[in-house]
Backbone as CSV, one residue per row, in Angstrom:
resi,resn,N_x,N_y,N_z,CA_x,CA_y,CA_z,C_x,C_y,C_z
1,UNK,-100.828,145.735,-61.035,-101.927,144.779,-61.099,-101.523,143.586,-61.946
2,UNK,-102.000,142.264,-61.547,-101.606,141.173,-62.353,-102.776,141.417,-63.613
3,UNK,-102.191,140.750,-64.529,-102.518,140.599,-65.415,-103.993,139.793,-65.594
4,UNK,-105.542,140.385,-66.088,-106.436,139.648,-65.615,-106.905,138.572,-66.090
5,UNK,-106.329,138.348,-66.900,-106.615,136.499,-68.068,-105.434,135.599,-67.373
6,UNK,-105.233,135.696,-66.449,-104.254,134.608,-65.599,-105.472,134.175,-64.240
7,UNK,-106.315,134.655,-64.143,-107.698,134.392,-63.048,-108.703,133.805,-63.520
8,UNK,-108.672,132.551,-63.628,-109.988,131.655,-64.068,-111.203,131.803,-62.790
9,UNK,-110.396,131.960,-61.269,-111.673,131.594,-60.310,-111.435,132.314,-59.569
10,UNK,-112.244,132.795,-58.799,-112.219,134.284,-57.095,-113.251,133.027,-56.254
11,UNK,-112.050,133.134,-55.298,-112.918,132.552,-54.189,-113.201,133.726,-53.087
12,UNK,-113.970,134.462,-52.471,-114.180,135.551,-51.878,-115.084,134.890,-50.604
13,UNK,-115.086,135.285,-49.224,-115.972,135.131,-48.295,-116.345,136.665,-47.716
14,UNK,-117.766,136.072,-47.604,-118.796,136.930,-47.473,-118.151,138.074,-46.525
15,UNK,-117.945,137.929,-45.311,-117.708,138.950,-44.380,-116.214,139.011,-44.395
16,UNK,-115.724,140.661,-44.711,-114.334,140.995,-44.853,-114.697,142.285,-43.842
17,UNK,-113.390,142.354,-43.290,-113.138,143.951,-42.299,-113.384,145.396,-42.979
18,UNK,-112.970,145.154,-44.343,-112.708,146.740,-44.814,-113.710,146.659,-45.787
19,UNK,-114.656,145.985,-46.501,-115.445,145.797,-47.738,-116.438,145.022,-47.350
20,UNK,-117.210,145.359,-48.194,-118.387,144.874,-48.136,-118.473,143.703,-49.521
21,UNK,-118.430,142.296,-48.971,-118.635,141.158,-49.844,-119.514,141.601,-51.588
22,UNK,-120.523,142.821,-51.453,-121.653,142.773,-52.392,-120.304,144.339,-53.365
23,UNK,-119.302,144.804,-52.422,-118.970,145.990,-53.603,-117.513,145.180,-53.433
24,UNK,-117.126,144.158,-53.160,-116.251,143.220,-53.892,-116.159,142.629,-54.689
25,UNK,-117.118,141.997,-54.852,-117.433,141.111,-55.985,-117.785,142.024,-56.917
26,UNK,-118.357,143.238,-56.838,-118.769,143.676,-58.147,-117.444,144.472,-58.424
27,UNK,-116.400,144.921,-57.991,-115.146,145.169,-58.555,-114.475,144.540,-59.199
28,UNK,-114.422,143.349,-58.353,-114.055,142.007,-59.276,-114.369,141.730,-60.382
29,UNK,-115.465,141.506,-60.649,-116.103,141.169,-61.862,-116.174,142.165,-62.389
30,UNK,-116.279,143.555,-62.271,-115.768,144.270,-63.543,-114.619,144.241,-64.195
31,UNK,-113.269,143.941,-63.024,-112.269,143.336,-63.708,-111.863,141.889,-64.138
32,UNK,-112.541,141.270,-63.681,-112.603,139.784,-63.958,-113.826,139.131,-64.673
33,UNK,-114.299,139.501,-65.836,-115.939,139.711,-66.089,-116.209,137.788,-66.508
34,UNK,-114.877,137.019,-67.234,-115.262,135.739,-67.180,-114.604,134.567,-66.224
35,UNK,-114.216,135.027,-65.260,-113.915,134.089,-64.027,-114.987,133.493,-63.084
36,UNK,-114.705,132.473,-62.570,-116.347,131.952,-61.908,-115.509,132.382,-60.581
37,UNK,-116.844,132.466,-59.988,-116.774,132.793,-58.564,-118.030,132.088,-57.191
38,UNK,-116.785,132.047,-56.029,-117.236,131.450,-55.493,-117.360,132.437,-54.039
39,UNK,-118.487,131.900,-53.319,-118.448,132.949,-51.914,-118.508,131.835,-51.057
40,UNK,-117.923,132.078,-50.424,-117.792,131.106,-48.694,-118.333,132.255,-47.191
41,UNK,-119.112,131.330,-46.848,-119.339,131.808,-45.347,-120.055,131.063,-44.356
42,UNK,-119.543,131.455,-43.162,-120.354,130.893,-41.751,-121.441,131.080,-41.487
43,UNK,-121.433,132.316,-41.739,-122.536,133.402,-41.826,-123.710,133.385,-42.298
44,UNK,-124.363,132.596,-43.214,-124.912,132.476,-44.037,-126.930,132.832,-43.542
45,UNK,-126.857,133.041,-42.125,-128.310,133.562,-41.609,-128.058,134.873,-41.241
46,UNK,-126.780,135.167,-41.840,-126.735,136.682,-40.957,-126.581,137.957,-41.858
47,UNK,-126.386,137.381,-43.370,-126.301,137.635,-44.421,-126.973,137.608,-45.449
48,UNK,-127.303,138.301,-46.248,-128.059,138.225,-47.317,-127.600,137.894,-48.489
49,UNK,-127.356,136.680,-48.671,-126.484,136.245,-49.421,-127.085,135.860,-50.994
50,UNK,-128.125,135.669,-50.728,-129.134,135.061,-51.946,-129.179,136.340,-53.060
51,UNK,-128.826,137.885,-52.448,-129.122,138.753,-53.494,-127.500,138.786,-53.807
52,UNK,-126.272,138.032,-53.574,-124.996,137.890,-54.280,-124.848,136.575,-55.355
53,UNK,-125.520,136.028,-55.180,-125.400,134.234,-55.800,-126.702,134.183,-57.152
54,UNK,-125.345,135.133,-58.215,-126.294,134.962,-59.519,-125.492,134.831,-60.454
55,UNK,-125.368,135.327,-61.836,-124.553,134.871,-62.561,-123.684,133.711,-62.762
56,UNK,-124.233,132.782,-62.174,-122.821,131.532,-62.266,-122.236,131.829,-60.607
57,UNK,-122.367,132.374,-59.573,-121.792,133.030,-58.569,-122.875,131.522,-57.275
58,UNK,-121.582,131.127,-57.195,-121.752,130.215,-56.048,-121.408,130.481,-54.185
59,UNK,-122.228,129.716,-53.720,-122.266,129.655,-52.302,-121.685,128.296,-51.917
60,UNK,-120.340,128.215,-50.981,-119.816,127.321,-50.073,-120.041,127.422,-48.757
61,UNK,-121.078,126.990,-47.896,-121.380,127.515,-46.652,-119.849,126.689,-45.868
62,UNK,-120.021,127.489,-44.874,-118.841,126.919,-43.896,-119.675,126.033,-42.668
63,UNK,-118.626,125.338,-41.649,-117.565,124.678,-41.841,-117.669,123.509,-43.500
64,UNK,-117.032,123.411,-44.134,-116.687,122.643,-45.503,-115.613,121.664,-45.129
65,UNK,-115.804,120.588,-45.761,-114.754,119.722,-46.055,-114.119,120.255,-47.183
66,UNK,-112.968,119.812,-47.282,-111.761,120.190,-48.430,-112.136,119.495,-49.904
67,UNK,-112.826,118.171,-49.524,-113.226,117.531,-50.967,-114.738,118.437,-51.584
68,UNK,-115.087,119.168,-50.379,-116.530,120.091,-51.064,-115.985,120.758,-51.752
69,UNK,-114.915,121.409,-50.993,-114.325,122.905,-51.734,-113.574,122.603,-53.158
70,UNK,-112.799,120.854,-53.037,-112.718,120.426,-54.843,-113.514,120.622,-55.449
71,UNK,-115.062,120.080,-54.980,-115.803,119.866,-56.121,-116.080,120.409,-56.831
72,UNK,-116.477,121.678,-55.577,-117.061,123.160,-56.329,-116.168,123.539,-57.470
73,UNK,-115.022,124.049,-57.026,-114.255,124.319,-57.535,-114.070,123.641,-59.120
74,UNK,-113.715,122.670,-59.266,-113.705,121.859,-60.500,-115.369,122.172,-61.309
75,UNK,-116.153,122.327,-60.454,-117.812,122.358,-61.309,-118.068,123.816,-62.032
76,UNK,-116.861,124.946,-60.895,-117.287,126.279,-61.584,-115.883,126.555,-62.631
77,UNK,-115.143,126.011,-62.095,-113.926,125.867,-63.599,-114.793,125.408,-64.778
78,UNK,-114.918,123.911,-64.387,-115.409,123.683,-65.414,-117.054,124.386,-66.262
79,UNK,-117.352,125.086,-65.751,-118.916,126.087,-66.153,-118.235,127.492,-66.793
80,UNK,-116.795,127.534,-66.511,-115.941,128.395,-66.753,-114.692,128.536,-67.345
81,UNK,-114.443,127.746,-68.456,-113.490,127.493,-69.210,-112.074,128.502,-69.457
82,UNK,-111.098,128.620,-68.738,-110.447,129.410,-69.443,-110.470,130.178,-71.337
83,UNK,-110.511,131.457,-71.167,-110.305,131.530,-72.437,-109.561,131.332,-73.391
84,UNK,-107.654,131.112,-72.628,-106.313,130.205,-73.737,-106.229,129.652,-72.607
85,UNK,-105.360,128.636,-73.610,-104.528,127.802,-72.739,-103.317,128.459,-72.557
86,UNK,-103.089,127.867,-70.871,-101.560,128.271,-70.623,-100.856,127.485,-70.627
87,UNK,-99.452,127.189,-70.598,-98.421,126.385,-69.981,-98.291,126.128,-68.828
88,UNK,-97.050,125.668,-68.233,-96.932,125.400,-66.896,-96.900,126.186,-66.029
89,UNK,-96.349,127.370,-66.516,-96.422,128.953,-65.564,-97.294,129.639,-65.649
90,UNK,-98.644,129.067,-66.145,-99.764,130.207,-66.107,-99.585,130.971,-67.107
91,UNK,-98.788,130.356,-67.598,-98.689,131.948,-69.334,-98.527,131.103,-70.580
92,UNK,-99.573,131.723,-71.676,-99.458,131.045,-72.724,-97.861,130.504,-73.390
């Protein structure tokens, strides 16, 4: 397993083959308890998505432009500060 203070952000979409989006994320975040997270989906009437999107836990509906997926991204980093700083390789 990587090391889990090298994961500032989980980007996860809703519908996966083998898991269920709602016992992903909560694995995750037991191992990742201060990383922000983001959920993406197409899906979003077919899903119950509103009982996943709490804690700081964002929704990117699809199709997205690439500058949405910056923004977000930069808004839940930034709501989500790494806890050290790293260097250039991701390691203090």
């Amino acid at each position: 397993r990587a090391a889990r203070e090298h994961f500032d952000l989980v980007l996860l979409d809703v519908i996966m083959p083998e898991m269920s989006c709602r016992d992903a994320l909560r694995a995750v975040k037991a191992a990742l308890p201060n990383a922000g997270y983001i959920l993406t989906s197409g899906y979003t009437a077919d899903v119950n998505v509103d009982s996943l999107i709490n804690d700081g836990t964002v929704l990117l509906e699809k199709p997205s432009h690439p500058a949405q997926l910056l923004r977000l991204v930069r808004q839940v980093l930034d709501a989500h500060p790494p806890a050290r700083a790293c260097g250039p390789t991701g390691r203090p």
